[in-house]
C-alpha positions in Angstrom: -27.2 -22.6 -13.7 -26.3 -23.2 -10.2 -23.4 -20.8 -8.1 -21.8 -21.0 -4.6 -22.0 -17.4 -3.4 -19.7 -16.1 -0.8 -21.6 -14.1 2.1 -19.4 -14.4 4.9 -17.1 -17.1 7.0 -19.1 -20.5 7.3 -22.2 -18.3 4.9 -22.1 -20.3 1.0 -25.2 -20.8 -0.6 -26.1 -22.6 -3.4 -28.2 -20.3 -5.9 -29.6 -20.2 -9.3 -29.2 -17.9 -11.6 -28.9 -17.3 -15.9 -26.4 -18.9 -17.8 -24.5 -15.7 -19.0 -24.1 -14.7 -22.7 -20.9 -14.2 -24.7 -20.9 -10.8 -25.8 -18.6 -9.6 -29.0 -15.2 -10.7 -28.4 -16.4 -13.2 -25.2 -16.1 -16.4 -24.5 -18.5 -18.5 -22.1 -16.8 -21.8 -20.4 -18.3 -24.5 -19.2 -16.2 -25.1 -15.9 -15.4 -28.5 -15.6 -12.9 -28.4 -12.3 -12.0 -25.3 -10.1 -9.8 -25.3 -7.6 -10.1 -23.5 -3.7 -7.1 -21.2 -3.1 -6.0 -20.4 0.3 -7.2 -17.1 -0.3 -10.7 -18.0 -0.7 -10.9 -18.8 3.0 -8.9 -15.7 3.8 -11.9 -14.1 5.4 -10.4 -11.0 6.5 -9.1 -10.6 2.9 -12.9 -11.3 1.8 -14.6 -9.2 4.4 -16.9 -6.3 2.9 -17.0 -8.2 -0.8 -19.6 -10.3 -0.4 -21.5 -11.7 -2.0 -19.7 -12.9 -4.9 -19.1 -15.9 -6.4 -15.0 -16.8 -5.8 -13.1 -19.0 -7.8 -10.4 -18.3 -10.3 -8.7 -21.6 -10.7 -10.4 -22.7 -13.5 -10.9 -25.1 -16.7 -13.2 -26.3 -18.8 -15.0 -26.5 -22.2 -15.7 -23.3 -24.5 -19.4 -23.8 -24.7 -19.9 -20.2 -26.4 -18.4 -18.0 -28.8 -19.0 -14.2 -29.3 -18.7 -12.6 -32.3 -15.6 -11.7 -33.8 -13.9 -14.9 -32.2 -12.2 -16.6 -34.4 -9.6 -18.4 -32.4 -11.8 -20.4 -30.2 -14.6 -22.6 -31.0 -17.1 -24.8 -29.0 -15.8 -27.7 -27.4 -12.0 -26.3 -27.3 -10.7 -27.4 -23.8 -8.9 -24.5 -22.4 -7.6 -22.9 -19.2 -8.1 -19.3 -17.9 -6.5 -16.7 -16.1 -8.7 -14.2 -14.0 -6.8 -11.0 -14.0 -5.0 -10.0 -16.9 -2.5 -7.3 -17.4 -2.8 -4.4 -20.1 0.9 -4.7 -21.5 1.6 -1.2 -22.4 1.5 0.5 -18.9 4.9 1.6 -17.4 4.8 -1.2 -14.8 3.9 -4.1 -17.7 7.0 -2.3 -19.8 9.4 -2.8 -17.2 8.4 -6.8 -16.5 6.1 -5.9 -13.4 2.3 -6.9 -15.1 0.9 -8.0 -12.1 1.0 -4.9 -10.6 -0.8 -3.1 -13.3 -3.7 -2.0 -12.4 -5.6 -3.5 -15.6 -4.6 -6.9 -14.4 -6.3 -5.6 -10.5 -9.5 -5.0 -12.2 -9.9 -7.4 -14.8 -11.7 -10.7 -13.7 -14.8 -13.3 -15.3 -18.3 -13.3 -14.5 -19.2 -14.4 -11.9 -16.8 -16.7 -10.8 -15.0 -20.1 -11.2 -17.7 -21.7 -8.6 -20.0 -21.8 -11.5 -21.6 -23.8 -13.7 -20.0 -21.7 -16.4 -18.3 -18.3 -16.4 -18.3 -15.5 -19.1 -14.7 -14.8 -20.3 -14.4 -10.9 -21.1 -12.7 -10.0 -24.7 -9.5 -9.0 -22.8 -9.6 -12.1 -20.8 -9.9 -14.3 -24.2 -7.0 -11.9 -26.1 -4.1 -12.4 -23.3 -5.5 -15.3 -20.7 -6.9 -18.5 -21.9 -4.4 -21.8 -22.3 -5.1 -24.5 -24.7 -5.0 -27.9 -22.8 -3.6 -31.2 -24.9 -6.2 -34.5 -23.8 -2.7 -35.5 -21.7 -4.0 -33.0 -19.5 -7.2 -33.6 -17.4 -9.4 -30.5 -16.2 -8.4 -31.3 -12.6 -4.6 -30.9 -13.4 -5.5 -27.9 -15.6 -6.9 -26.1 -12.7 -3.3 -25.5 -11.1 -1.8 -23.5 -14.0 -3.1 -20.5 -12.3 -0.9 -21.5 -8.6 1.9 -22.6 -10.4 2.6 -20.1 -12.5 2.0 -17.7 -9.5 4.7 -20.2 -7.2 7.0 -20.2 -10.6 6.8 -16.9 -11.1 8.0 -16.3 -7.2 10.6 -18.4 -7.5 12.0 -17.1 -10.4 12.1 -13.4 -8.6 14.1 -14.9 -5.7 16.7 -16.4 -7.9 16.1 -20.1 -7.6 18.4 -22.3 -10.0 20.8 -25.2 -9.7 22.7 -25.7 -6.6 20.5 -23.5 -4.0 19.5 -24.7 -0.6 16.2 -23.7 -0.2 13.5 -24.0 3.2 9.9 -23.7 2.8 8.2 -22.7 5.4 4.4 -24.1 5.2 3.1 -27.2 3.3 0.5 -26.5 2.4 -0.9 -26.5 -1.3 1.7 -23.6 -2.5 4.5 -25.0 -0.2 4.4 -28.6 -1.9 4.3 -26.5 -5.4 7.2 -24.9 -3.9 8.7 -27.9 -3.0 8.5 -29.6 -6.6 9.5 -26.8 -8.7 12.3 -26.3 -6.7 13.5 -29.5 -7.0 12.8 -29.5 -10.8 14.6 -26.2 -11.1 17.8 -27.7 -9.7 18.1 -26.9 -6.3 20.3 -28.6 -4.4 18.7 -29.1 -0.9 14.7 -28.7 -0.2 13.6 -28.7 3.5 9.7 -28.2 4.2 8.6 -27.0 7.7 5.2 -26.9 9.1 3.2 -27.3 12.1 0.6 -30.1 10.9 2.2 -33.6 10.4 -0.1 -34.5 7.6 1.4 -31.9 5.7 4.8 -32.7 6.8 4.4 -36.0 5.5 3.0 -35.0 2.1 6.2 -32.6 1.5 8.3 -35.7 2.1 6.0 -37.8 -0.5 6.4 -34.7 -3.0 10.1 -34.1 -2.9 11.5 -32.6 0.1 14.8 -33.9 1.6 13.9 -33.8 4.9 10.3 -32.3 6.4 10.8 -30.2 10.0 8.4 -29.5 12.6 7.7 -25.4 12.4 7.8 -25.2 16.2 10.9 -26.7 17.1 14.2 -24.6 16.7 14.2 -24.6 12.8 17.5 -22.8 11.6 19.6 -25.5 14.1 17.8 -28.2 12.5 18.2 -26.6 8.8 21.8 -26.1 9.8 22.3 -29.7 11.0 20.9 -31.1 7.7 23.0 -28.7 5.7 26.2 -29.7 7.1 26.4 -26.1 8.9 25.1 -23.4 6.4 21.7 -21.9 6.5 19.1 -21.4 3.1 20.3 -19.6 0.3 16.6 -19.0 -0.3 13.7 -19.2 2.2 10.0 -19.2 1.3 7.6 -17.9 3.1 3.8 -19.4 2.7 2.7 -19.2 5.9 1.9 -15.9 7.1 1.9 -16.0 11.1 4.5 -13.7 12.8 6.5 -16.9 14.1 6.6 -17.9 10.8 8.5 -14.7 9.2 10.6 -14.3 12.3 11.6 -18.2 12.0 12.8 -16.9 8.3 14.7 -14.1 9.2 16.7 -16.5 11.4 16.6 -18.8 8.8 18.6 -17.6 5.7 22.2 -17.4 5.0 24.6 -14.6 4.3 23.7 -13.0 0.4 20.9 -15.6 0.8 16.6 -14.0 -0.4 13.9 -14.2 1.4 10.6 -14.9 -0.5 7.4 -13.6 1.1 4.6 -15.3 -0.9 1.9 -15.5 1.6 0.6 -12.0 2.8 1.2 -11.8 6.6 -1.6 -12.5 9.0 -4.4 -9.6 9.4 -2.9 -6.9 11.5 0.4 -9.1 11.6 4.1 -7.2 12.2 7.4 -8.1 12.9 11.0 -6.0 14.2 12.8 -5.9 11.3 16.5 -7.1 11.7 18.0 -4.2 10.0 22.0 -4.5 10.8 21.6 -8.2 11.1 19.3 -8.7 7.3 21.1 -6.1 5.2 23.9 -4.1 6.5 26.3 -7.0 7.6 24.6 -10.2 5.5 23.5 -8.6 2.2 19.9 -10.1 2.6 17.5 -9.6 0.3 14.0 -9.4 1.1 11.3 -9.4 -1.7 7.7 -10.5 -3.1 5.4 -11.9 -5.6 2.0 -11.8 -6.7 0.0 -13.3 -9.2 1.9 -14.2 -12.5 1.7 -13.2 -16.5 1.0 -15.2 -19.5 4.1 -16.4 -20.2 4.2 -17.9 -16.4 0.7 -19.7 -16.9 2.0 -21.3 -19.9 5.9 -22.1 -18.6 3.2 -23.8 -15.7 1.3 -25.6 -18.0 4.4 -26.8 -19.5 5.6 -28.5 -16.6 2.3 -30.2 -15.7 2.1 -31.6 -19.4 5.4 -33.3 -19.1 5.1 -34.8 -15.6 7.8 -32.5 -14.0 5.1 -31.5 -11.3 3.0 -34.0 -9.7 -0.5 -32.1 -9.4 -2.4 -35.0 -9.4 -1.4 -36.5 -5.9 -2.2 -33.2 -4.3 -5.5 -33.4 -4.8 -7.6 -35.0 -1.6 -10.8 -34.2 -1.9 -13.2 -33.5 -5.4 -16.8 -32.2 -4.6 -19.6 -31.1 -6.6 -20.6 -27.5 -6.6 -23.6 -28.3 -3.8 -20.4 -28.8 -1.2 -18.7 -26.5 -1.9 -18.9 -25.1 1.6 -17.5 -28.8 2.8 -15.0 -27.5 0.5 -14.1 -24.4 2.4 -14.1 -26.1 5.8 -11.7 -28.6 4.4 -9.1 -26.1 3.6 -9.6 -23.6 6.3 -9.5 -26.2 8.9 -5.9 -27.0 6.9 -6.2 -31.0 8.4 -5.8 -33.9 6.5 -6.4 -32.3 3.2 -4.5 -30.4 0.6 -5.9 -29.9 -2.8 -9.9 -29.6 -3.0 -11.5 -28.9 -6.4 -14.8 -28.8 -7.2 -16.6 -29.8 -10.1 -19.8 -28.1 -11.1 
């Protein structure tokens, strides 16, 4: 079968090598659309790994079974999570799986840009997502985002009523953008730097779409009638970004940070101003747990997200370093999956 292994920044090549083998327990997947994530292009993230074969948004067909499988046969059309928690560690016990460090080890072989990955027994027990024909492979390959975006959200306390600014639009943004709108909030204003992307918040949902370098709590403030965000979220990680947030939410209001700042990135911390005074809360998210992937799925089966207009661009595997341009360049593009 044919791979796109990672070397390095603008370094993909296309290589051949065996299909694997389901071992007892295993599951091979014949991937049949996988989606880039901004983190693939985050080379500093990625420096030292290669190579490796990335990808981990992922769906397909079960085209093996291992022995001792018996809920799973050839043909099922099925969605799977990369990292996978163990569920009996302190941190899985108190609701925090994705910091468990089963679920930091755990992934498939070799990777979702593949012609088919191996799913590993604990991958098959606790990670894969049966998909209804309603869904197609394309949309299937955002459970993994979503559930990581609804699994933020949920964290920061988003529900009916909330004002909320996102700041960055791209692919998690306008995931942000939807759910909060589908989650009830009252008032959604996207911000970013590229127009494009302003334009596809404003397609997807948002109430009003703000340029990222203009003076963005006055303009949040003006569309708000005078308050600022009961919840901000963060997807872009630049320094201007986070500091634009801090100014940006209101008294008892949360800051979400679901981008990792920029390599090497910091920022003066507010102190009397963020907590002392204005009760603000400051937290994170990362990654999400099964029931997330499928409260995800969930929404994509009944329409409630739009997935399908996000998507710009579908390649085969042989460009999948088109692929990577397309998103690091962050243009006129959003969603690029390829299909092997």
């Amino acid at each position: 079968m044919q791979v796109a292994r990672y070397y390095g920044k603008d370094d993909i090549r296309i290589e051949e090598m065996p299909v694997p083998e389901p071992g007892p327990g295993e599951l091979l997947l014949r991937v049949k659309a996988s989606g880039i994530c901004g983190s693939d292009v985050m080379h500093w993230y990625r420096a030292g790994r290669g190579p490796v074969v990335l990808g981990h948004e992922i769906a397909g067909e079960i085209a093996g079974v291992g022995e001792g499988v018996t809920s799973w046969s050839v043909g099922d059309r099925v969605a799977a999570a990369h990292h996978v928690p163990c569920n009996t560690c302190h941190y899985c016990l108190t609701g925090h799986h994705t910091v468990c460090d089963t679920l930091r080890k755990t992934n498939f072989y070799p990777g979702g840009f593949a012609g088919y990955v191996k799913l590993p027994s604990i991958n098959v027990d606790r990670g894969i997502f049966p998909l209804s024909e309603s869904v197609s492979f394309e949309e299937a390959s955002f459970i993994e985002p979503l559930a990581c975006v609804f699994r933020g959200q949920r964290i920061a306390g988003m529900g009916i009523g909330k004002s909320v600014l996102v700041i960055g639009s791209g692919i998690s943004g306008l995931l942000h953008i939807q759910l909060a709108r589908a989650l009830g909030a009252a008032l959604v204003v996207a911000s970013d730097i590229n127009q494009y992307r302003l334009e596809a918040a404003k397609r997807l949902g948002a109430d009003e779409a703000i340029p990222a370098d203009g003076d963005v709590p006055a303009m949040f403030r003006k569309i708000s009638r005078g308050r600022l965000a009961d919840i901000v979220i963060l997807t872009a990680g630049a320094v201007p970004a986070i500091s634009s947030a801090f100014r940006s939410v209101d008294r008892g209001g949360t800051i979400l940070f679901f981008a990792p700042a920029s390599h090497g990135g910091t920022v003066d911390l507010p102190v009397n101003d963020l907590f002392w005074r204005n009760e603000i809360t400051l937290t994170s998210s990362y990654a999400a747990n099964y029931q997330e992937h499928m409260q995800a799925l969930e929404l994509i089966r009944q329409g409630k997200i739009n997935v399908r207009d996000m998507i710009t661009h579908r390649l085969p595997l042989s460009e999948t370093s088109k692929g990577f341009h397309l998103v690091e360049s962050a243009q006129e593009s959003l969603k690029v999956v390829i299909e092997p």
